[in-house]
C-alpha positions as CSV (number, residue, x, y, z in Angstrom):
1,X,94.8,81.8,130.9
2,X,98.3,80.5,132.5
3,X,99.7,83.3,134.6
4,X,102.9,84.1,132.0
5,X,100.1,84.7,129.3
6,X,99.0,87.2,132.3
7,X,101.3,88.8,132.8
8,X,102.3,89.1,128.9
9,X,98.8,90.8,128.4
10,X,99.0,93.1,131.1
11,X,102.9,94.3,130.1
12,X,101.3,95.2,126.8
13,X,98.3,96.8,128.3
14,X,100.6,99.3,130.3
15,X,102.4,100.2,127.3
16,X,99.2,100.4,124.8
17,X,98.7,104.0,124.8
18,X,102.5,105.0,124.1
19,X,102.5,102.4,121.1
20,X,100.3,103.8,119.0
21,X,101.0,108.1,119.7
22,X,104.5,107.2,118.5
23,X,103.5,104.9,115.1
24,X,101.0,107.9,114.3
25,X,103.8,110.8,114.9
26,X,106.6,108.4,113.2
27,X,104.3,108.0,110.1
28,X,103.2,111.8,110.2
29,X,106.8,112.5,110.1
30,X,107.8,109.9,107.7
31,X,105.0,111.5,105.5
32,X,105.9,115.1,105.5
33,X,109.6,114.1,105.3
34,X,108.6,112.2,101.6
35,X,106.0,114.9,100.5
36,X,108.8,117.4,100.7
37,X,111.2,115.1,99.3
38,X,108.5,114.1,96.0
39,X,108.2,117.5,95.3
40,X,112.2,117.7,94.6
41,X,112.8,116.0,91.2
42,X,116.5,115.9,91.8
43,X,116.3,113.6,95.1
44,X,115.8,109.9,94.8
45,X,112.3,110.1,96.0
46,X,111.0,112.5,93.1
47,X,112.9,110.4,90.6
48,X,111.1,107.3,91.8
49,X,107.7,108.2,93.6
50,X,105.2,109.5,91.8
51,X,102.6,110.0,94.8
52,X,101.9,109.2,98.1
53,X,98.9,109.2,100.5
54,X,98.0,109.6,103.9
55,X,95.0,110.8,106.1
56,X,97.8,113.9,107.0
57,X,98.0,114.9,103.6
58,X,94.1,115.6,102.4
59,X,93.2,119.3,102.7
60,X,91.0,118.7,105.9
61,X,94.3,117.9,107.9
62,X,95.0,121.5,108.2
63,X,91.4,123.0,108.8
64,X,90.4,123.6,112.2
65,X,87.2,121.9,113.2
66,X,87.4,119.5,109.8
67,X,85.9,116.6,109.7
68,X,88.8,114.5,109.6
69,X,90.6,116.4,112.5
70,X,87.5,115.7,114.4
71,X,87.5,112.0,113.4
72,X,91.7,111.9,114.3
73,X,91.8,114.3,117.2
74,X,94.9,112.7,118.5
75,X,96.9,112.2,114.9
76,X,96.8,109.8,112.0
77,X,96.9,106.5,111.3
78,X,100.3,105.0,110.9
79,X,99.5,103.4,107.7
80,X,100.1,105.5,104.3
81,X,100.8,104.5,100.6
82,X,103.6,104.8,98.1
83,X,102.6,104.7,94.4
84,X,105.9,104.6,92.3
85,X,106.6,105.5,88.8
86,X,107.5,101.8,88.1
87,X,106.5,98.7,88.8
88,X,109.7,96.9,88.9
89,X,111.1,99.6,91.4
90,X,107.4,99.2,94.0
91,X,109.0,95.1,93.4
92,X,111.9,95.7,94.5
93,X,112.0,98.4,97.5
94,X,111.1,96.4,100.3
95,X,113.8,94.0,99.2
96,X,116.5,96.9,99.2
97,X,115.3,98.2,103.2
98,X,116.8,96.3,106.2
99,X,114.2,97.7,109.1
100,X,111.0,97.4,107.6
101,X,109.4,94.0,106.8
102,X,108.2,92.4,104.2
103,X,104.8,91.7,104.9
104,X,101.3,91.5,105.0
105,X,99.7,93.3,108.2
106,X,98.9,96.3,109.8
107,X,99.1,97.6,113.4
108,X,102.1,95.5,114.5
109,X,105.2,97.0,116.4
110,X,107.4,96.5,113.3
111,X,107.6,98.6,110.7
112,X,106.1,96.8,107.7
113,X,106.2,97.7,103.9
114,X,104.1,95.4,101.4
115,X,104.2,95.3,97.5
116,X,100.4,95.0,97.2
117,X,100.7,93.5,93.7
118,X,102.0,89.9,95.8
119,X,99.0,89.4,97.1
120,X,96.4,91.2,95.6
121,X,96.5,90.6,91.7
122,X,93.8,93.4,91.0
123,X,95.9,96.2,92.3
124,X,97.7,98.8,90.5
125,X,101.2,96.9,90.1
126,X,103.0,100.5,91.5
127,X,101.4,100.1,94.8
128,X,103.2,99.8,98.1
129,X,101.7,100.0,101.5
130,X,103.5,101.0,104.6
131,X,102.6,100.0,108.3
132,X,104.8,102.3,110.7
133,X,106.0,100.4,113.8
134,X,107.8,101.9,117.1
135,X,111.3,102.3,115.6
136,X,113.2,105.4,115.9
137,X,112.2,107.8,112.7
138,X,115.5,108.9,112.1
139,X,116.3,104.9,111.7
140,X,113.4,104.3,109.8
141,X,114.1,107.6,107.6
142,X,117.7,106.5,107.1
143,X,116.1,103.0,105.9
144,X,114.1,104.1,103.4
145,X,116.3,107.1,101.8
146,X,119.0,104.6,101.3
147,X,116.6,101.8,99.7
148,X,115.5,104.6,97.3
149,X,118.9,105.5,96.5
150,X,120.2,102.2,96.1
151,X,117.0,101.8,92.9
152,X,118.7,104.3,91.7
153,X,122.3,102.9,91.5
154,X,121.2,99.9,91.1
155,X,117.6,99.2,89.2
């Protein structure tokens, strides 16, 4: 290993631990912030969503003790799944957002969303999976309220 690739690794290493506490409260966040936002029909989230999951959202997340809060002691994973009420809207969201990415991979510092239905032809067509980078939520909540919207306005 040259010294730059070195010094690259060990950078990273020092920041390792903060990367992943903020994807997992960003996505938490993200996740609570749709849930309430699914259960309003008259926002643009209701009108297009028709569920969502996430590790946060099973009914073990809030038991003490759970299994799953013993499995996740230190929060959930920062990957969660849209399913929307059409096809053609899961086709073109990640087309309407600006922050998140278009692609295919999990666990990066970017914020990701991926129409499964691109690469996977046996999925449910309605799919779309989300990978939550280290972005600011606000930014990333602001990204994805306005790619909604604009489905809306324009489908």
């Amino acid at each position: 290993m040259r010294s730059l690739e070195g010094w690259l690794r060990l950078r990273s290493l020092r920041t390792l631990e903060l990367r992943p506490t903020r994807q997992s409260a960003s996505a938490t966040a993200l996740v609570a912030w749709l849930a309430g936002q699914l259960a309003d029909a008259s926002t643009a989230v209701g009108a297009l969503v028709d569920r969502l999951q996430h590790a946060s959202l099973q009914p073990e997340a809030s038991q003490e003790g759970s299994w799953l809060r013993r499995q996740m002691p230190n929060g959930y994973g920062p990957v969660f799944a849209l399913h929307m009420k059409d096809p053609d809207a899961a086709k073109k969201l990640p087309g309407r957002l600006r922050l998140f990415h278009h692609a295919t991979s999990l666990g990066g510092v970017e914020s990701l969303i991926e129409w499964r239905a691109m690469s996977d032809h046996g999925v449910d067509r309605r799919l779309l999976r989300l990978s939550i980078g280290v972005e600011a939520l606000e930014d990333l909540r602001e990204d994805l309220r306005r790619g909604f919207e604009s489905l809306l306005r324009d489908p």
